[in-house]
C-alpha positions in Angstrom: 0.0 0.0 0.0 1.8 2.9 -1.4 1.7 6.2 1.1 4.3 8.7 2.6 3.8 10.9 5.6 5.4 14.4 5.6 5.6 16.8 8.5 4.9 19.8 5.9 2.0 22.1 7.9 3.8 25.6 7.0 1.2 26.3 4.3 -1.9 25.5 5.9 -3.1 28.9 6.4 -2.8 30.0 3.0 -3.6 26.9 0.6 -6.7 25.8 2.4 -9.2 27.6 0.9 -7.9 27.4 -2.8 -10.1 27.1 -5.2 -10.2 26.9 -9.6 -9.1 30.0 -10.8 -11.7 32.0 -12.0 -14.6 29.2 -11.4 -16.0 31.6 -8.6 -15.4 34.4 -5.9 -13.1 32.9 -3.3 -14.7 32.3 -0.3 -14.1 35.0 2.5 -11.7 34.4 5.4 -12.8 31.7 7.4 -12.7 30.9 11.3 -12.4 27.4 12.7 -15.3 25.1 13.3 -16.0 24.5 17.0 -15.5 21.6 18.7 -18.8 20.2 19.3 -18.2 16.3 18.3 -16.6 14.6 21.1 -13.6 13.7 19.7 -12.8 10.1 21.7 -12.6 8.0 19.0 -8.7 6.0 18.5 -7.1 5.3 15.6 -8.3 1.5 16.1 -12.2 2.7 16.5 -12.0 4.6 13.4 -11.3 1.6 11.7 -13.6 -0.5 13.3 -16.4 1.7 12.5 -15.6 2.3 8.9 -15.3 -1.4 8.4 -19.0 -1.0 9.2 -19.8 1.0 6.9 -18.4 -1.1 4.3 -20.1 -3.9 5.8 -18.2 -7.1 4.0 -20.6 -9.7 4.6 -23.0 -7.5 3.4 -21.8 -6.8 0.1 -20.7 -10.4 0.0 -24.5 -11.7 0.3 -26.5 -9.1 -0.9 -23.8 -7.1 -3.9 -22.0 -9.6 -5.0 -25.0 -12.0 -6.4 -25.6 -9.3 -9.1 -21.7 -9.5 -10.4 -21.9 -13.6 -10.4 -25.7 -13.4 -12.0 -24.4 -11.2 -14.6 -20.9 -12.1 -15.8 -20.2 -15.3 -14.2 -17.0 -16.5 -12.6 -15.6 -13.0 -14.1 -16.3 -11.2 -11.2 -13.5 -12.3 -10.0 -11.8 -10.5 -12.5 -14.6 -7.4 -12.1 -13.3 -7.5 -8.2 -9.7 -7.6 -8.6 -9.6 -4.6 -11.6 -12.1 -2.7 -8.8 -9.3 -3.4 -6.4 -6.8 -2.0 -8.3 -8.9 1.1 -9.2 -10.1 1.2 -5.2 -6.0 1.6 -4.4 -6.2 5.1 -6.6 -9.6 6.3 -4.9 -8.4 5.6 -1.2 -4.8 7.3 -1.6 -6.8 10.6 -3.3 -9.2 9.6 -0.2 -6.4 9.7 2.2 -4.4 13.0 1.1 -7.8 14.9 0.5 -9.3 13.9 4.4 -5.6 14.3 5.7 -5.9 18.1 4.2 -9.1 18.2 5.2 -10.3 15.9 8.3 -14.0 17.2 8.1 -17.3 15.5 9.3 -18.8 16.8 5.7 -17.3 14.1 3.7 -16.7 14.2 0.2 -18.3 17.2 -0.1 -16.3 19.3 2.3 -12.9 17.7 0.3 -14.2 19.0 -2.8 -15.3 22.3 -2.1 -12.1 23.3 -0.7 -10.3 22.0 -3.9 -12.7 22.2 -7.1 -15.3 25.0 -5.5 -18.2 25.6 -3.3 -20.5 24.9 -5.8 -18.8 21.6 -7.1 -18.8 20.9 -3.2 -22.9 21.6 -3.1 -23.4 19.6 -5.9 -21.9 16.3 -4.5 -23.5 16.8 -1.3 -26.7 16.6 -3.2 -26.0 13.2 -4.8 -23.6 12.2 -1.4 -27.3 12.6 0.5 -30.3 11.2 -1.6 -28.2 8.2 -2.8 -26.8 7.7 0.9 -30.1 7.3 1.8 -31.2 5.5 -1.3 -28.5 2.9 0.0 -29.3 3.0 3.5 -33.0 1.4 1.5 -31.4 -1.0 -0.4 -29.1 -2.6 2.6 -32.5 -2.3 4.7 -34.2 -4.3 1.9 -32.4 -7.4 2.6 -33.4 -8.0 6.1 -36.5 -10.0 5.9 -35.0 -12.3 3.2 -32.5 -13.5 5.6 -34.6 -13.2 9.1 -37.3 -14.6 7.1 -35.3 -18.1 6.2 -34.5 -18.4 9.8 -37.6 -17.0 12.1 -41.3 -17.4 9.9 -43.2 -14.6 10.0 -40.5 -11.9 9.6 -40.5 -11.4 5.8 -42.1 -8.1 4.3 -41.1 -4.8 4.1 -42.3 -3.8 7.6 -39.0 -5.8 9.1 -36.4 -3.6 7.2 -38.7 -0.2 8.1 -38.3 -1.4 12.0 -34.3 -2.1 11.6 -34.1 1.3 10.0 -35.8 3.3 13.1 -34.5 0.9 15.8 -30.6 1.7 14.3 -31.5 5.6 14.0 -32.5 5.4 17.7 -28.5 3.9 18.3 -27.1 6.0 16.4 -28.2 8.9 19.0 -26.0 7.4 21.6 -22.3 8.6 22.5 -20.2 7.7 18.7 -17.4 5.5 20.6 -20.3 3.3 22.4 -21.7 2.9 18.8 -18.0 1.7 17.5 -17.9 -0.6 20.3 -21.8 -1.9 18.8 -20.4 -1.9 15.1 -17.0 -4.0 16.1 -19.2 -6.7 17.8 -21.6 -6.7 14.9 -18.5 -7.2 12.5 -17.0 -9.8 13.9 -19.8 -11.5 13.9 -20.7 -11.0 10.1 -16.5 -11.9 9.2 -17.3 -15.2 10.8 -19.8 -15.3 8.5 -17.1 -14.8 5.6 -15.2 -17.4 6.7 -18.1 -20.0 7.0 -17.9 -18.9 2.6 -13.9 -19.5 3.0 -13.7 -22.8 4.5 -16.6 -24.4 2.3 -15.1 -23.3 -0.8 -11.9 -24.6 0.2 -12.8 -28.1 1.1 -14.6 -28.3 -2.0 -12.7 -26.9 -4.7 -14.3 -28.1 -7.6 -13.9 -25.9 -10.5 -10.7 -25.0 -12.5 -8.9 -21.6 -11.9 -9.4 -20.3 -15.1 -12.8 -19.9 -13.8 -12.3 -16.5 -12.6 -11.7 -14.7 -15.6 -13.7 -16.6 -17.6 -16.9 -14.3 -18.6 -20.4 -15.8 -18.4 -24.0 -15.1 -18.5 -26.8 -16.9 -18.0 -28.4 -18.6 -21.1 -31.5 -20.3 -21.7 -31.9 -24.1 -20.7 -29.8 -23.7 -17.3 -26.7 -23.2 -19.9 -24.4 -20.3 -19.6 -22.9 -18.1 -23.0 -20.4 -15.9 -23.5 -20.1 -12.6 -21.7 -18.5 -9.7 -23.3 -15.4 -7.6 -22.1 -17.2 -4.5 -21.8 -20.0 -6.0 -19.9 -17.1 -6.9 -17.4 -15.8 -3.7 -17.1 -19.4 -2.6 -16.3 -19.5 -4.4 -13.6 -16.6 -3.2 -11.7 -19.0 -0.1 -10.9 -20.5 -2.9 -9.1 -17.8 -4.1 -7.6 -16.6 -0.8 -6.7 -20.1 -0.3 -4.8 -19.1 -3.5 -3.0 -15.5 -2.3 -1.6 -17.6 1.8 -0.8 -17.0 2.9 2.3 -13.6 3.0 3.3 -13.3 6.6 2.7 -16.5 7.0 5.2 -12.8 7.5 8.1 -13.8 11.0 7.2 -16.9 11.3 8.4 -15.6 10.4 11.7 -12.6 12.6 11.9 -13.9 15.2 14.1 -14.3 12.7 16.4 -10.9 10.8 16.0 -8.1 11.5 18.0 -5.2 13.3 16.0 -7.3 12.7 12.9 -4.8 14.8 10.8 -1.9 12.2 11.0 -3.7 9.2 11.4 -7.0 9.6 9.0 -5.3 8.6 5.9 -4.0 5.1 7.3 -7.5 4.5 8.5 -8.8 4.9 4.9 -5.8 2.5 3.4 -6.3 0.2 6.3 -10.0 -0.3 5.8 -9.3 -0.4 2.4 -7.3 -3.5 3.0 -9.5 -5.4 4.8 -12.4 -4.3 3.2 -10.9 -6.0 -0.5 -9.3 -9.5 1.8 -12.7 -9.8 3.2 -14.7 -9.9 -0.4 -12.0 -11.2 -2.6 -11.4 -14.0 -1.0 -15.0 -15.5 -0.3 -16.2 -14.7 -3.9 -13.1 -17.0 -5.1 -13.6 -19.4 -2.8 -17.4 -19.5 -3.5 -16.9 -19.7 -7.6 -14.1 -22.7 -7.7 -16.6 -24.5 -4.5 -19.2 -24.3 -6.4 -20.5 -27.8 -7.4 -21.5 -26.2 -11.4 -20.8 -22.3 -12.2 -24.1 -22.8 -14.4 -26.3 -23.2 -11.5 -24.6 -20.7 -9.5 -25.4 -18.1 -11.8 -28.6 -19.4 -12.4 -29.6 -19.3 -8.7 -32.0 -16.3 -7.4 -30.1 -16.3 -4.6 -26.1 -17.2 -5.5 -24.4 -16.9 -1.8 -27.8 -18.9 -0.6 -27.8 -21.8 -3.2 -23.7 -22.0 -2.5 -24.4 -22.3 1.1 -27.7 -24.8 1.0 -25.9 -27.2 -1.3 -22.0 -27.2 0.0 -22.8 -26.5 4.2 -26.7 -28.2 4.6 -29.6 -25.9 5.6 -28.8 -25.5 9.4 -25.5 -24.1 8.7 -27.0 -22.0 6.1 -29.4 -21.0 8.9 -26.5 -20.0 11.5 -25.0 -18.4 8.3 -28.2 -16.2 7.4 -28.7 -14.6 11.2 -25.2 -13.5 10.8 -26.2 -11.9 7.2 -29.2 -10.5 9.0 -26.8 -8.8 12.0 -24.1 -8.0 8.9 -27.6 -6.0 7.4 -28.3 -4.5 10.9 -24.8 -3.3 11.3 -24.9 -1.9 7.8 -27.7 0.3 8.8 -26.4 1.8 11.8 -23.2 2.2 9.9 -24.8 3.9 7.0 -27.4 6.3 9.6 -24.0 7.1 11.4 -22.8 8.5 8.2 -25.5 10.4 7.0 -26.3 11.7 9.7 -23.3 13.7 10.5 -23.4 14.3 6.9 -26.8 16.2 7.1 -25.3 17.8 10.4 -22.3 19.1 8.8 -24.3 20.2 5.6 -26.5 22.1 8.4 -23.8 23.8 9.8 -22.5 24.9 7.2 -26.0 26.9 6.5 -27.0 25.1 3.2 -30.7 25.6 4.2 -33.1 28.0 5.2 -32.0 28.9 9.4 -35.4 27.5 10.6 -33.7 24.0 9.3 -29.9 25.1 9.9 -30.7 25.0 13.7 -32.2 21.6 14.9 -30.1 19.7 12.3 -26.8 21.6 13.2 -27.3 20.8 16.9 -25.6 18.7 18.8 -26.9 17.0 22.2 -24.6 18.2 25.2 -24.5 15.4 26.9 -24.1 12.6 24.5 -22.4 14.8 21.4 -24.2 13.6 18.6 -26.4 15.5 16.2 -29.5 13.7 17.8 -32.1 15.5 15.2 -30.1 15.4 12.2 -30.0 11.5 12.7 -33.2 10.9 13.6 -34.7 13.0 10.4 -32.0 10.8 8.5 -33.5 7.5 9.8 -37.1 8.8 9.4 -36.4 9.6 5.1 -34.8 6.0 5.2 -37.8 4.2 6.4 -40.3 6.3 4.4 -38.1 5.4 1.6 -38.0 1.7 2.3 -41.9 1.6 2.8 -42.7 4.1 -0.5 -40.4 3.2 -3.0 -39.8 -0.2 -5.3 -36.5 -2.1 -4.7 -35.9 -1.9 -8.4 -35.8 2.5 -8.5 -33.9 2.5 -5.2 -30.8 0.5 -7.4 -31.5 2.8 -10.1 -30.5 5.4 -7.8 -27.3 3.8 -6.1 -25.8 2.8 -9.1 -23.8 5.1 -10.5 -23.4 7.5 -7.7 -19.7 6.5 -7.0 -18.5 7.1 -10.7 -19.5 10.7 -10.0 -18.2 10.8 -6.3 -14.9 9.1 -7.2 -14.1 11.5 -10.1 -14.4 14.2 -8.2 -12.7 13.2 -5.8 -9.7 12.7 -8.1 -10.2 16.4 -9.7 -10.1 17.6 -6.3 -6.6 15.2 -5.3 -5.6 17.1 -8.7 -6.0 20.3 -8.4 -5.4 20.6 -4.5 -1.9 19.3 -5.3 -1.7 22.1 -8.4 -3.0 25.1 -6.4 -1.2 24.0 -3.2 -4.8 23.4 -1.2 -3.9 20.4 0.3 0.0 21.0 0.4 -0.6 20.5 4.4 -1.1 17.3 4.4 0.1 14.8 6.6 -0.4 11.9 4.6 0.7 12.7 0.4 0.1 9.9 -1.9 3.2 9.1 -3.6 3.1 9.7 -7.8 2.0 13.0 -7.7 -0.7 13.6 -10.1 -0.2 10.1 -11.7 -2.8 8.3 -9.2 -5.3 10.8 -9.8 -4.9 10.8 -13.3 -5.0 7.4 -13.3 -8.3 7.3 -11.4 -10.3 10.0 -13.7 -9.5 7.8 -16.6 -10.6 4.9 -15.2 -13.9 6.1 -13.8 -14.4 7.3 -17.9 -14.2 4.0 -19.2 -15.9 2.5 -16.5 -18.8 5.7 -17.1 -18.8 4.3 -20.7 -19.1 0.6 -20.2 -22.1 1.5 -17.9 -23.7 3.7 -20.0 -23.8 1.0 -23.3 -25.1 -1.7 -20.4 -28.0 0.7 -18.8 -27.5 4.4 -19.4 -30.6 4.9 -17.1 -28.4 5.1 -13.6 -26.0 7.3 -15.3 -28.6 10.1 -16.6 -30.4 10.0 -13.0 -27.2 10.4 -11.0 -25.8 13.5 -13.1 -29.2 14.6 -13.2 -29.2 14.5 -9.5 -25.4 16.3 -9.0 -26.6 18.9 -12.1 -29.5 20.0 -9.6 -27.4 21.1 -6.9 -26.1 23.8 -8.9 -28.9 25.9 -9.5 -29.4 26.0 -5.7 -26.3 26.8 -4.8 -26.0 29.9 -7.1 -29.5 31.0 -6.0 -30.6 30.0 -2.6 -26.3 30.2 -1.0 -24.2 32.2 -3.2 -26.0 35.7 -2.7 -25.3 35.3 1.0 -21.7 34.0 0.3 -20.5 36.1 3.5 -22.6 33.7 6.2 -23.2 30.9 4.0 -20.6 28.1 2.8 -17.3 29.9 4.8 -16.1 26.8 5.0 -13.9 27.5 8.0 -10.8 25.4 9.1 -11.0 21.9 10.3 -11.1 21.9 14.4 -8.4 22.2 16.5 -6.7 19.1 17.8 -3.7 17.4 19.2 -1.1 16.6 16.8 1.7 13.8 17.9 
């Protein structure tokens, strides 16, 4: 894992508001953002939490089907080129959050690098597909409850897991990574159960795993195309999301500046050894790729037919608890992501108020949370499965290229120059990363263009409402003052 850490914090003062030359009025001279967060969690429960977010199990059982249905034993090859690509997105990750360890996110990176309207813009999409996830995760409760308890399918069961998560996420954020860690290890076992039954049953050669397939008619499989594999590593690359989520949590981590950007590697790590391997193991166990990728249900079929049903049983409460911990991860998230979004005055003040504040006793933006868990279940209840992937799908080609332009040209106009973690390469990684997310933009398009076009037509709205409802009160609005102070060692 490539990274070197530099003691360089002379230009901080000047670079950190830099933004495109002539793309829009520099933004006036900012104070710092107060302490409010309680900032308590370690290097450690930065990790552990974000690992939540990604939630590997999760994307195992409930991502990972659609990249085996589709392509075959290929995904392995869809997983590994997403790896690859994921290694350029979490170094731009780590030197942008290093420069900038906000509780905004993405957003907050690439408004201080690309512009405050860029930066509104991806908050936009950052919010409504956050919470279009937060559905889609949700959505997979009752199918794994269900197998195990009778009586616990139906969308009702993902709604309660929703609210009862958002209540949670209310308490103190270190007692919630505490929740999350026990969660995970729980759904890694889970992993391993994949592991060890595909190991013990190796049945199918290696050349398996690059070997494109779709499902044809008759149970047979046909030939898959290139292109329709490199589609599918926006799939994959939806799988591995979530590392960079270290961010969120850096105004809570202690001495986030030198320590946020080996979170986001570290989790990035873990995140790809914790998918890879089980989605290998699971297409060379399988007793015939054909009826793998024929199953409804891959990960369930591969588990039913290799470990027997009441290890499949064990195996789908630990999904069900992977799904739970998902949620909680993902409310965590947004959550803070609404508060920051708040604070930063992006709505009318009536709003700005209850969201931006945070509980005195416990330190977490109680409202903004609960408001975030309250969309998610009206979401889960109101909208089809089918529009909620629609939605999600393409979100992260849009997040992860800006996210390169803003490693880019923070490195160009010395923004981020203060960073204690710099990618090594200079602008070669971020290069690297803008043209892949084009060809992988392009592959999905000729697939489905239909995720594309809603997803820029998402980001294209927050414009106009940034130039109209913020920009004429540019002096209060979107300062976008200096990251908190905090102990540096």
């Amino acid at each position: 894992m490539p990274e070197e850490l530099t003691e360089d914090l002379a230009a901080a003062a000047n670079t950190a508001g830099a933004k495109v030359p002539g793309a829009e009025p520099a933004a006036p001279a900012a104070a710092k953002y107060a302490q409010d967060l309680s900032r308590s969690l370690t290097f450690r429960e930065n990790i552990l939490i974000t690992l939540s977010s990604v939630t590997p199990a999760s994307s195992v059982f409930i991502i990972v089907p659609a990249a085996i249905t589709g392509i075959g034993g290929a995904s392995a090859l869809a997983f590994v080129v997403a790896a690859i690509v994921g290694i350029t997105v979490g170094l731009c990750y780590a030197e942008l959050s290093s420069a900038f360890p906000i509780t905004g996110g993405e957003y907050a990176l690439v408004a201080r690098t690309l512009g405050r309207s860029w930066g509104f813009a991806l908050f936009l999409v950052s919010l409504v597909s956050g919470v279009f996830i937060l559905g889609v995760i949700a959505s997979g409760a009752p199918e794994y409850l269900g197998a195990v308890v009778g009586g616990l399918g139906g969308s009702w069961v993902g709604i309660l897991v929703v609210v009862l998560t958002s209540l949670i996420a209310c308490v103190r954020i270190r007692a919630n990574a505490w929740i999350t860690a026990v969660f995970l290890v729980i759904e890694l076992a889970a992993l391993v159960v994949l592991v060890v039954l595909g190991a013990l049953h190796l049945h199918n050669p290696v050349s398996t795993l690059w070997t494109p397939r779709m499902a044809g008619p008759h149970s047979l499989l046909r030939a898959a195309s290139a292109g329709l594999v490199v589609s599918y590593c926006a799939t994959a690359l939806f799988a591995y999301n979530g590392y960079g989520t270290a961010v969120y949590y850096a105004e809570e981590t202690k001495q986030a500046t030198a320590t946020i950007g080996r979170a986001i590697m570290w989790s990035l790590l873990i995140t790809v050894i914790a998918e890879l391997v089980p989605l290998i193991a699971v297409l060379l166990g399988a007793p015939s790729v054909s009826a793998l990728v024929h199953a409804s249900n891959p990960m369930g079929w591969f588990m039913q037919t290799r470990g027997g049903t009441v290890l499949n049983d064990i195996v789908s409460i630990a999904i069900a608890i992977a799904i739970i911990n998902a949620v909680l991860a993902i409310v965590l998230q947004m959550g803070r992501l609404l508060y920051s979004s708040a604070r930063d005055r992006s709505w009318p003040d009536a709003i700005n108020r209850p969201l931006a504040a945070v509980h005195p006793t416990l330190k977490t933006p109680i409202v903004a949370t609960l408001v975030l868990g309250v969309a998610g279940a009206l979401l889960l209840w109101l909208v089809p499965f089918n529009v909620m992937l629609i939605v999600t799908d393409s979100s992260l080609l849009v997040t992860y290229t800006l996210v390169a332009l803003g490693a880019l040209v923070g490195r160009r106009t010395g923004a981020t120059a203060h960073a204690r973690y710099r990618m090594r390469g200079g602008p070669l990684i971020p290069g690297l990363l803008v043209a892949a997310m084009i060809v992988v933009t392009y592959e999905s398009v000729k697939a489905d263009w239909t995720p594309v076009v809603v997803t820029l037509g998402i980001f294209l709205a927050g414009f106009p409402y940034y130039w109209f409802m913020i920009r004429p009160h540019s002096d209060t609005r979107w300062t976008l003052p200096d990251p908190a102070d905090e102990e540096i060692v």
